[in-house]
N, C-alpha and C positions, 0 to 999 in steps of 0.2 A: 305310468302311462301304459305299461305292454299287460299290466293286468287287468286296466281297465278297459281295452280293447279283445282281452279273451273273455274277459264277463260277457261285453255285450255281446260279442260273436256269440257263447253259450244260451242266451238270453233271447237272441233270433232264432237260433236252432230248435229252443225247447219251443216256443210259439209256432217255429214251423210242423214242427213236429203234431204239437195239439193240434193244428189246422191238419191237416193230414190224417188224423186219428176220426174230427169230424167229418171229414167228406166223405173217408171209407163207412164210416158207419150209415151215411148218407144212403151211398150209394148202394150200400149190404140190404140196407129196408127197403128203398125200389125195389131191390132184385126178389126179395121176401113179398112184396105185395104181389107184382105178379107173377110169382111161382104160386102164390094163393089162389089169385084168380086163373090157371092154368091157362096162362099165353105163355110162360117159359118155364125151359125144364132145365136141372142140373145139368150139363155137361151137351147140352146143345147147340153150342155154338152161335148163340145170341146173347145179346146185351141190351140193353135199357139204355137208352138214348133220348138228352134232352133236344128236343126242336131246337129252340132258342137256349146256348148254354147257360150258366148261373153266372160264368164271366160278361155276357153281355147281356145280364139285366133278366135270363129268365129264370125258371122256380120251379120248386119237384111237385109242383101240382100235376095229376094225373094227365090234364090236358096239354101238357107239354112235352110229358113223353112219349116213348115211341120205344116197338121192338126191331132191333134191324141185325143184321148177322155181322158178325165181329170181327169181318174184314171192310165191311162199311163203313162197320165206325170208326176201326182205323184207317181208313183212306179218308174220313170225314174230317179226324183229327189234325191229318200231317196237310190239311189247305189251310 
């Protein structure tokens, strides 16, 4: 029984882990499209910001995000 509960615990971990791997990569290509279209620069202290997040239903389509400065979107986060 106690192995079969360290499996599945490992078992969550790696799935959380791959989910984790795609959102970064996610969020690595936002930050890549508009560094392309020059609205953001390395080390500016802005971030890419969905309107409606991906947890309530919105999408990295361009019309959902938004550039805002990276205490915004942490004060956006912790409501």
């Amino acid at each position: 029984m106690k192995h079969l509960r360290l499996y599945i615990r490992r078992l969550i971990l790696e799935h959380n882990k791959k989910k984790e791997q795609e959102e970064r990569k996610r969020r690595n290509q936002n930050r890549r499209d508009f560094e392309k279209a020059g609205l953001v620069k390395a080390g500016d202290g802005k971030e890419i910001d969905h309107k409606v997040s991906i947890k309530n239903g919105g999408s990295d389509k361009k019309s959902n995000l938004r550039v805002v400065s990276k205490k915004e979107n942490r004060k956006k986060a912790s409501n």
